[in-house]
C-alpha positions as semicolon CSV with decimal commas, in nm:
position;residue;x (nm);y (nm);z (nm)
1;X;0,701;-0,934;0,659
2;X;0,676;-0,753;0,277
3;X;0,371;-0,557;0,247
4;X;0,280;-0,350;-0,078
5;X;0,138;-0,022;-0,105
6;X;-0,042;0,091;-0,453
7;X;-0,146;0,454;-0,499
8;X;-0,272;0,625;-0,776
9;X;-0,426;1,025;-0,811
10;X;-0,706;1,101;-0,968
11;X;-0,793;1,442;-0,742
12;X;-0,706;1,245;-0,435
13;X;-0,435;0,989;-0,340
14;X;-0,604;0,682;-0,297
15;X;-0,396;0,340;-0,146
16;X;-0,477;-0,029;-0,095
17;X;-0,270;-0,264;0,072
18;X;-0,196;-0,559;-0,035
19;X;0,015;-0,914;0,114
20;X;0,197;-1,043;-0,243
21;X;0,323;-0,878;-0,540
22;X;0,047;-1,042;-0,747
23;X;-0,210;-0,869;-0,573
24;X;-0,011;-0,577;-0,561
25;X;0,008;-0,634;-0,937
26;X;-0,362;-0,670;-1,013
27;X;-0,422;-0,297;-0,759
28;X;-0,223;-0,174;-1,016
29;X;-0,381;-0,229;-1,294
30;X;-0,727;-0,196;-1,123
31;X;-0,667;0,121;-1,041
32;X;-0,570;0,241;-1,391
33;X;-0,904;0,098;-1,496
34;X;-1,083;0,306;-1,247
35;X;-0,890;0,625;-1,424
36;X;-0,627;0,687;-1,118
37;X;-0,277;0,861;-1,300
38;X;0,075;0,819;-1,171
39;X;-0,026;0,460;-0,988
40;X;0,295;0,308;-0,810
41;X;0,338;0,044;-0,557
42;X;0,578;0,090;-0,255
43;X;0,714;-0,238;-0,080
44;X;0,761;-0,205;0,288
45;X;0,980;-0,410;0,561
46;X;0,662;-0,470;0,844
47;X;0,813;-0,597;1,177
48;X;0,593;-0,883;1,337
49;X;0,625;-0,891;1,694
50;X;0,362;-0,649;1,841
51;X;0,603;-0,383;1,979
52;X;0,793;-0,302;1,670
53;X;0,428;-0,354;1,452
54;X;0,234;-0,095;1,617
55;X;0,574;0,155;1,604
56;X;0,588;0,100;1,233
57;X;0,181;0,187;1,215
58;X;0,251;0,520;1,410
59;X;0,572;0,634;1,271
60;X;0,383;0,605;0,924
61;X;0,033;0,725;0,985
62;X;-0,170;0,419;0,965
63;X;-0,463;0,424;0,990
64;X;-0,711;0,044;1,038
């Protein structure tokens, strides 16, 4: 499963997740609106099955 990750600075990092490059498309430019700098979006390979999910939410700091 493709999930997207769009951060921006502004002070802080702030991220938001999102399920389709649309979405991650409209983060983006949300996020410029709210006066973030250097916004990017990250795509990122999410195994399914519960073993290899919650590894993938340790090994990179998830937090829900």
């Amino acid at each position: 499963m493709k999930l997207y990750q769009t951060a921006g600075e502004n002070g802080d990092v702030h991220a938001r997740w999102a399920g389709s490059q649309a979405d991650a498309s409209k983060q983006r430019v949300a996020l410029k609106k709210e006066g973030y700098r250097n916004v990017q979006t990250a795509e990122h390979d999410v195994p399914t099955d519960k073993a290899g999910l919650l590894g993938w939410l340790n090994e990179n700091g998830v937090v829900v």
